[in-house]
Each structure stands twice: as structure tokens, then as C-alpha cells.
C-alpha positions as MATLAB code, in Angstrom:
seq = 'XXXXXXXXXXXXXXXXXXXXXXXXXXXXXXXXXXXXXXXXXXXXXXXXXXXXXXXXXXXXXXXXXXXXXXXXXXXXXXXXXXXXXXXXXXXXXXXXXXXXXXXXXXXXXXXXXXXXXXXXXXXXXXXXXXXXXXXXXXXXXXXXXXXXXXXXXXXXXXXXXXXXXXXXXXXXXX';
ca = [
    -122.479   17.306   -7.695;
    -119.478   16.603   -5.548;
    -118.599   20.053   -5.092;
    -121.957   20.491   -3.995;
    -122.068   18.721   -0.726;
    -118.332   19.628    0.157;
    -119.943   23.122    0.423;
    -122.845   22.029    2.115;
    -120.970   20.190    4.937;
    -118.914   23.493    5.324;
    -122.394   25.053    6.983;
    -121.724   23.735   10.244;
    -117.731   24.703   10.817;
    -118.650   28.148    9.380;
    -121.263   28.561   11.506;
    -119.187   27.225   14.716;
    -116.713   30.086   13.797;
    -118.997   32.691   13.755;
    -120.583   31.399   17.489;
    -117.345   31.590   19.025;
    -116.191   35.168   17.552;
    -119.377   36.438   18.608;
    -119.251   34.921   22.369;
    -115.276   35.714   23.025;
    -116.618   39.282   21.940;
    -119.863   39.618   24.382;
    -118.156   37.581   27.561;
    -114.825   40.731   26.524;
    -117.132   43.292   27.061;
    -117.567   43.377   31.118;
    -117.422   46.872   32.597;
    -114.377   47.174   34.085;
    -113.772   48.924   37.692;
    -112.520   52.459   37.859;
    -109.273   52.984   39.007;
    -109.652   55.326   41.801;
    -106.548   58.477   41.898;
    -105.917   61.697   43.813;
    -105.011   64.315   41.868;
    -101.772   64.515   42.787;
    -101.513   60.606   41.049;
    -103.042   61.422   37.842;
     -99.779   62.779   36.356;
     -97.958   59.758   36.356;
    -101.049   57.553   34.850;
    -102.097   60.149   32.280;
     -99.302   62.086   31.209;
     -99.032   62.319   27.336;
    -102.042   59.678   26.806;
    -105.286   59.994   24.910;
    -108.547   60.282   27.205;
    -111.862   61.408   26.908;
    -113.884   62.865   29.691;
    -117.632   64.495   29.848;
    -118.054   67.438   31.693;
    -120.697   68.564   34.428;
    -122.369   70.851   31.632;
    -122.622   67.941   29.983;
    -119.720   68.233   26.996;
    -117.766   65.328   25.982;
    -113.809   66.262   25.343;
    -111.400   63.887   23.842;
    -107.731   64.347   23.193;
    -103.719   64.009   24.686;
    -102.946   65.355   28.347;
    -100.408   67.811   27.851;
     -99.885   68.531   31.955;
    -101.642   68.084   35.102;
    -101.380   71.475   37.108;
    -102.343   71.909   40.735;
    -105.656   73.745   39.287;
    -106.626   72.481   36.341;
    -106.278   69.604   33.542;
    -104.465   71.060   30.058;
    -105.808   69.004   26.979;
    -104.920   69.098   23.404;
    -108.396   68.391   22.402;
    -109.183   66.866   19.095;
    -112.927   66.098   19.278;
    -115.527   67.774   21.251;
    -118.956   67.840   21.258;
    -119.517   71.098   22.014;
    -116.819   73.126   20.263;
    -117.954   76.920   21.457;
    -117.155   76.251   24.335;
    -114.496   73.483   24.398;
    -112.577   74.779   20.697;
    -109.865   71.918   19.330;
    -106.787   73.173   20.510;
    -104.923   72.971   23.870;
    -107.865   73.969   26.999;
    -107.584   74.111   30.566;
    -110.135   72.085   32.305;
    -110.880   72.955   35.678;
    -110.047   70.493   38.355;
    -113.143   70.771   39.889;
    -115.026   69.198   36.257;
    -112.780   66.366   36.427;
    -114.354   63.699   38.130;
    -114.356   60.189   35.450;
    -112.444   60.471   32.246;
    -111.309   57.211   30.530;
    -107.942   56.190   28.731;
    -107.646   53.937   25.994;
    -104.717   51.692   25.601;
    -103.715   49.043   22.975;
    -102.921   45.738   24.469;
    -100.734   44.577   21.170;
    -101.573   43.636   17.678;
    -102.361   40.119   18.676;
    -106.712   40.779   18.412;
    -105.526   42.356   14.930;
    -103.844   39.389   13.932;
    -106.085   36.409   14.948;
    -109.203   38.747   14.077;
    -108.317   39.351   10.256;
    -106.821   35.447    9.964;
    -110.072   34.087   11.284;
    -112.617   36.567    9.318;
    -110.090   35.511    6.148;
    -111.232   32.151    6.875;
    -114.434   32.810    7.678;
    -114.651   34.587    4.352;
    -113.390   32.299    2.260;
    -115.266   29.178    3.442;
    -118.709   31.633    2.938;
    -117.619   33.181   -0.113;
    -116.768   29.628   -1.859;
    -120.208   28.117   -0.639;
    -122.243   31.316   -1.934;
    -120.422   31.552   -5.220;
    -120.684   27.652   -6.079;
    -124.881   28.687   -4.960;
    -125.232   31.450   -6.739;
    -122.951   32.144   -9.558;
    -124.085   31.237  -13.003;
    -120.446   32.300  -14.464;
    -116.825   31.691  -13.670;
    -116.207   35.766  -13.812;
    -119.473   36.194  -10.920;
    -118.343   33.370   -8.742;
    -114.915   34.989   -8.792;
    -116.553   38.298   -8.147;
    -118.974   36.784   -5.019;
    -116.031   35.063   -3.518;
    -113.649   37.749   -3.417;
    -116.037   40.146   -1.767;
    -117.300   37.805    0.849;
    -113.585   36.923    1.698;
    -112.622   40.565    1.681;
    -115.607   41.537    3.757;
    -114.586   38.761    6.432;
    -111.252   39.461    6.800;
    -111.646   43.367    7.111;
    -115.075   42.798    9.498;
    -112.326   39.874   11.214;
    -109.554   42.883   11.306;
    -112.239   45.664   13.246;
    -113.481   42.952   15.565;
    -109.728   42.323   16.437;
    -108.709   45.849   16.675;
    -111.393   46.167   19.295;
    -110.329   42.955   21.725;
    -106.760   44.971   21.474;
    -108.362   48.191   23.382;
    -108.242   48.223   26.659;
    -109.918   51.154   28.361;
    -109.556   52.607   31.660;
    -111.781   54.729   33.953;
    -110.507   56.745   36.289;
    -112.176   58.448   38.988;
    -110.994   61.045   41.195;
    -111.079   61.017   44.498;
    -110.465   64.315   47.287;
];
């Protein structure tokens, strides 16, 4: 009977936790302004990163910059959406079809970190309250609680990896 309203007061923290994940991950999500470069600048901000970048026709490339040429933007794509005409493999995309692209950058491990620490928490605090609800056996409840606390701390881990990203837009300007 005890254990039973330990669990139930745990409703409320639990629920806290999960508010304040969710609204440090909407008020994160602002678009960003595009950085605006000349051609001649993209070089030094691109060189050897990953970016992604839709095309006039309407395909969406994403891979590393190998080099920015006077003419044209050489790619090592990896995905593409259209892969007649953009194959994976190093392409040369004219510099007239580069307009927008955007970079992705990691920030650190510290989203990671807190992320998979507070979804392990999360987890466990839901996963004891559900098993002690549900469970008729020892073997269940042990079963319930250690997928709930493996589901938070891996859903904790993805929301984490994603306040690490940090993407850039780029736009080109004559």
C-alpha cells in the first residue's frame, strides 16, 4: 500500500520533466537567418563539410564539398533524390544552381549527455510506476520497467543528439 502512493506522487515530477524537455525543444527550433556569401567566400566556410542543397529542377543533393571552383560546386554526394541525374559519387554542380544549401554542424556531445541522463530518469520513474500498476509477477514488472527505462533513455539520447545540431543556411549572393 505504501509503495502505492510513493508511485502515485511520482505523477507530477514525471510529468514536470516531460513539460520542460518538450518546451526547451519547441522554443530550440527558431529558423535561423541565412548567412549571406559570395562565391568567392564559400571555400573557406564549406570546404570538406557535409551540406545539402535542392536544385532549381527541383533535386535535393546531400554530401562533403570536395572544392569550390570558379564555375561550379564539386560534391561527393551520398544521398540524392533523384539519382539519374545526380548519381552518388563526386558531381559538379553548376554555380549558377547554387543559390541556398545548408551545413550541419555538431555543437558538442553536451545535448547527448543531458538528453540520455534525463530520458534515463524519465524512464525509470515511468517504468517503476507502470510496473508496480500493471505487473502481476516479479519477472513482468522487471520486464515493463526495463523497457520503459530503455525507451526513455534512447528517446532522451535522439532528442539530445538533435539540440547538438546546429544547421546553417547559406545563401549566395552576386
Amino acid at each position: 500500500m505504501n509503495n502505492t502512493r510513493r508511485f502515485t506522487n511520482l505523477k507530477a515530477p514525471v510529468t514536470l520533466l516531460v513539460a520542460f524537455a518538450l518546451l526547451g525543444q519547441s522554443t530550440g527550433m527558431a529558423a535561423p537567418r541565412p548567412l549571406e556569401l559570395r562565391w568567392n567566400e564559400l571555400s573557406s566556410t564549406i570546404g570538406s563539410r557535409t551540406i545539402k542543397l535542392t536544385l532549381p529542377d527541383g533535386a535535393t543533393i546531400s554530401g562533403e564539398v570536395i572544392v569550390v571552383r570558379e564555375d561550379s560546386l564539386v560534391v561527393n554526394v551520398r544521398k540524392t533524390s533523384d539519382s539519374k541525374a545526380y548519381p552518388k559519387g563526386n558531381a559538379a554542380i553548376p554555380r549558377k544552381s547554387v543559390t541556398v544549401l545548408s551545413m550541419t554542424e555538431s555543437n558538442g556531445h553536451w545535448g547527448r549527455k543531458i538528453g540520455a541522463s534525463l530520458g534515463t530518469l524519465a524512464g525509470l520513474l515511468a517504468g517503476g510506476y507502470v510496473a508496480a500498476k500493471t505487473a502481476s509477477s516479479a519477472g513482468s514488472g522487471l520486464a515493463i520497467f526495463g523497457a520503459i527505462t530503455g525507451a526513455g533513455m534512447v528517446g532522451g539520447y535522439y532528442l539530445g543528439r538533435s539540440a547538438d545540431a546546429k544547421a546553417t543556411f547559406i545563401r549566395v549572393v552576386p
